[in-house]
C-alpha positions as CSV (number, residue, x, y, z in Angstrom):
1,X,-48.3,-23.7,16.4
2,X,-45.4,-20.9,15.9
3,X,-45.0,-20.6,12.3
4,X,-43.8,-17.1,11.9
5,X,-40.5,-17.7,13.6
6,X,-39.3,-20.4,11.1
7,X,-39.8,-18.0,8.4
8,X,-38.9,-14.8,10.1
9,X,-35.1,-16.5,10.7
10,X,-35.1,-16.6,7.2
11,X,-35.8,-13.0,6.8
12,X,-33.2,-12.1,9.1
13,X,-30.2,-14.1,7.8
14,X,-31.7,-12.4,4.0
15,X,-31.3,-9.3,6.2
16,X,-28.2,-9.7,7.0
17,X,-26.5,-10.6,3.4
18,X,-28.4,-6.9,2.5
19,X,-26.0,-5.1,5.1
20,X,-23.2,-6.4,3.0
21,X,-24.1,-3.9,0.3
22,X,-23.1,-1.2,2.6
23,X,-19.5,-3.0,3.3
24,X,-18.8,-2.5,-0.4
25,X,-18.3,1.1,0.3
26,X,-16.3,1.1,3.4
27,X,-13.2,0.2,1.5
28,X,-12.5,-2.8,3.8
29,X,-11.2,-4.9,0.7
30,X,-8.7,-2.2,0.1
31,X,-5.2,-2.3,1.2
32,X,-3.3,0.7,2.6
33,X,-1.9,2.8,0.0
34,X,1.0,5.4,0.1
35,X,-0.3,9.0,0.2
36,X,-0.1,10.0,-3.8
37,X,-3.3,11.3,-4.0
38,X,-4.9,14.3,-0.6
39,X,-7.5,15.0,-3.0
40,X,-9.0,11.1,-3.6
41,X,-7.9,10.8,0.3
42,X,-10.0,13.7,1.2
43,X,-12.8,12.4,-0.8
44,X,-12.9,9.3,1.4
45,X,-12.5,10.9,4.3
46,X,-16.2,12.6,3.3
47,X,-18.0,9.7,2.0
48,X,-16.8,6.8,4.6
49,X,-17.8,9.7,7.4
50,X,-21.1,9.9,5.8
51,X,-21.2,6.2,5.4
52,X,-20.6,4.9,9.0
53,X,-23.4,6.2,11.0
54,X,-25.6,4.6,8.1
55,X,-23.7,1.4,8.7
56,X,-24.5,1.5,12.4
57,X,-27.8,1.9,11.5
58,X,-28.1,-0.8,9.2
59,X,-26.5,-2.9,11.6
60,X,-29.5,-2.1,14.0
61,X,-32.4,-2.5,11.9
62,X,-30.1,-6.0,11.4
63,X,-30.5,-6.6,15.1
64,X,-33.8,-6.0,15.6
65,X,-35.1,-9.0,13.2
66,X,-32.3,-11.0,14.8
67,X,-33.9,-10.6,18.1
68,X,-37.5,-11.1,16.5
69,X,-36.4,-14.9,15.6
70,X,-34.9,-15.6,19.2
71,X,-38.3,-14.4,21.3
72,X,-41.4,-16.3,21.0
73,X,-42.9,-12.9,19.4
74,X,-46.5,-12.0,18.5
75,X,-47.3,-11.4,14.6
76,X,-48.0,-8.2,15.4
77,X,-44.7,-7.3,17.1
78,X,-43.1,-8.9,14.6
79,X,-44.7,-6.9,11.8
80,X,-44.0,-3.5,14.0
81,X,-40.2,-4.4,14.2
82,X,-39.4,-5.9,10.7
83,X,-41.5,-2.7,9.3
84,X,-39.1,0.1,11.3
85,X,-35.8,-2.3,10.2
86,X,-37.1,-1.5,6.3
87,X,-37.6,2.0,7.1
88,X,-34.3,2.4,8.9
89,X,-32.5,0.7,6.3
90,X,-34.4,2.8,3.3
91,X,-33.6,6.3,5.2
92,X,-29.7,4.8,5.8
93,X,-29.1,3.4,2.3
94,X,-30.8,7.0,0.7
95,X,-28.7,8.9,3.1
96,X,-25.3,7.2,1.8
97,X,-26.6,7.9,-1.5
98,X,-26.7,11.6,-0.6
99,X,-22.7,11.3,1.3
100,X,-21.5,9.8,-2.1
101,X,-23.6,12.2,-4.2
102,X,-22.2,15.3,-2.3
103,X,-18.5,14.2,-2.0
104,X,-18.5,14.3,-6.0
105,X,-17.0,12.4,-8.0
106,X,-14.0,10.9,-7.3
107,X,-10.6,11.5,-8.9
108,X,-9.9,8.2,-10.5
109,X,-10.7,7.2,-14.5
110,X,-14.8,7.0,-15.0
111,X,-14.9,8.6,-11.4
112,X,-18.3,10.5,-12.6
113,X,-19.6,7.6,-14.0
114,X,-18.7,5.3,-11.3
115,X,-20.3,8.0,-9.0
116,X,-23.4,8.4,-10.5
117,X,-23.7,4.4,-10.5
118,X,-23.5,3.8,-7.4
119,X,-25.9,6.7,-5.7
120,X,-28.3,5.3,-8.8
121,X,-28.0,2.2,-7.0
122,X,-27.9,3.8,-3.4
123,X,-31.5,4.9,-3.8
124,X,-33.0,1.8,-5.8
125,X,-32.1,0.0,-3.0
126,X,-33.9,2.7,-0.3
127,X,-36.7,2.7,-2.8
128,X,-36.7,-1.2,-2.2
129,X,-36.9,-0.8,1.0
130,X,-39.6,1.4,1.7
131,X,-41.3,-0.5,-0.4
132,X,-40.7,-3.8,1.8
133,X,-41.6,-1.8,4.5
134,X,-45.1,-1.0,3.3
135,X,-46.0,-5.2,2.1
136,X,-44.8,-5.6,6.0
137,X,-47.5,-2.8,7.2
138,X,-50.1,-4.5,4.6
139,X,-49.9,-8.0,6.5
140,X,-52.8,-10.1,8.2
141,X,-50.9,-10.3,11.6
142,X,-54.6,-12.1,12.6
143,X,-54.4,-15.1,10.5
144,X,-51.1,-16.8,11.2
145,X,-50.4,-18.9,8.2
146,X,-51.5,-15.7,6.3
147,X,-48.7,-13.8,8.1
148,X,-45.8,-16.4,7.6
149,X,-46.6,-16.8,3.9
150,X,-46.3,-13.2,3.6
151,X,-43.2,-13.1,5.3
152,X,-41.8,-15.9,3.5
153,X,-42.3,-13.7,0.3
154,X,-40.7,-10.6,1.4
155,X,-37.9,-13.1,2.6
156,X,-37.8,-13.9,-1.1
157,X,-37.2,-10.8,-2.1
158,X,-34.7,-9.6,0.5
159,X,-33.1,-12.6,-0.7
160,X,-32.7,-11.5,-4.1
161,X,-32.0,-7.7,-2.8
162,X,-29.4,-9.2,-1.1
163,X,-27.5,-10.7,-4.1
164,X,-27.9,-8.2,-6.4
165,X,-28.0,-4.1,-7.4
166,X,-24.3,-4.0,-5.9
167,X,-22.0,-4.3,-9.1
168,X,-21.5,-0.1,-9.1
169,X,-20.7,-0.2,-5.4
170,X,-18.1,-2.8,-5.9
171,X,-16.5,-0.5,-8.8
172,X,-16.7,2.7,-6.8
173,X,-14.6,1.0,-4.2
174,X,-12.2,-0.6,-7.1
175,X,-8.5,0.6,-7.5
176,X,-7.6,3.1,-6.0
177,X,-10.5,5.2,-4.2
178,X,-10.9,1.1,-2.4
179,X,-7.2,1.9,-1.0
180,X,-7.9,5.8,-0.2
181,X,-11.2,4.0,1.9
182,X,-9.2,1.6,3.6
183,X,-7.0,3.7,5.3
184,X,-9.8,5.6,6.9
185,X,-10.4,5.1,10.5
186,X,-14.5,5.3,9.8
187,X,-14.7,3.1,7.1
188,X,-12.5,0.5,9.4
189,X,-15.1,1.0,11.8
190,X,-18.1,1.2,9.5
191,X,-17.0,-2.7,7.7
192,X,-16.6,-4.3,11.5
193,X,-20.0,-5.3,11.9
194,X,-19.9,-7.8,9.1
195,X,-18.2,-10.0,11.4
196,X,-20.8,-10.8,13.3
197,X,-23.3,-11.4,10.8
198,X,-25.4,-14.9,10.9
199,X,-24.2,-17.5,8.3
200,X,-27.5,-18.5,5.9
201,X,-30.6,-19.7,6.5
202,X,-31.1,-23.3,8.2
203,X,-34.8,-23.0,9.2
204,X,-36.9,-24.5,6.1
């Protein structure tokens, strides 16, 4: 009986809504701006350059789970994969934290505050993370229906990661630091991926 895979589609299509988090900051809802403002331009030049070999990362550790629920893998593997796509995703969301943190604030109105938002956020989500990736390591890959239940929890909460803790990387990329974002060519490429993410869950 395969009862891992059901559960481990789930964690990857939870997976995948998580990656949009990173998309809020690649300024792909922004639309091309004149150039008023070299400073706020160079200042997204910094971050989205910072941001996209995270993205790419992100995108992996997205992969990886993907390909977990198309091969008829062993708990074990399974555990070993999801666990190093949590620990990528911790080190890539900490390390965009640190891009935004030490591009400084932006030039707009509440540019500090809006800064310091969104690398607060930036490393609750790595914190989440690592800690996903540690309930992963802690799972009974030997008992089967042990494993999927665990899974299905950490589905849960991916779920909920997923949907949430991204309100001060939406108002980062507000106005006109969005705009300054959107005409950079690595926050173009860095917001491509989402394309090709998987539409939700239809394993129960």
């Amino acid at each position: 009986m395969e009862g891992t895979k059901p559960v481990n589609k789930k964690l990857a299509a939870a997976l995948s809504g998580g990656a949009v988090l990173v998309l809020a900051l690649t300024g792909c809802s922004g639309s091309s701006a004149d150039d008023k403002n070299d400073a706020l331009d160079a200042w997204a030049k910094q971050v989205c350059e910072g941001v996209q070999p995270q993205a790419k990362k992100i995108e992996a550790a997205n992969a990886a789970i993907q390909k977990e629920t198309s091969d008829n893998s062993s708990p074990a593997d399974v555990q070993k994969t999801d666990a190093q796509a949590f620990q990528d995703m911790s080190d890539a969301y900490k390390a965009i934290g640190a891009a935004v943190s030490g591009a400084g604030a932006p030039k707009v109105e509440d540019g500090q505050k809006k800064q310091q938002d969104a690398v607060k956020e930036l490393n609750t989500l790595s914190t989440s993370y690592a800690s996903l990736k540690q309930q992963v390591d802690k799972l009974d890959t030997k008992d089967q229906a042990k494993f999927a239940d665990g899974l299905k929890d950490i589905a849960t909460q991916l779920d909920k990661l997923s949907k949430t803790g991204n309100d001060a990387l939406k108002n980062l990329d507000e106005g006109d630091v969005g705009q300054a974002m959107a005409k950079q060519p690595s926050c173009k490429s860095a917001s491509a991926p989402a394309s090709s993410a998987p539409s939700s869950p239809t394993a129960g």
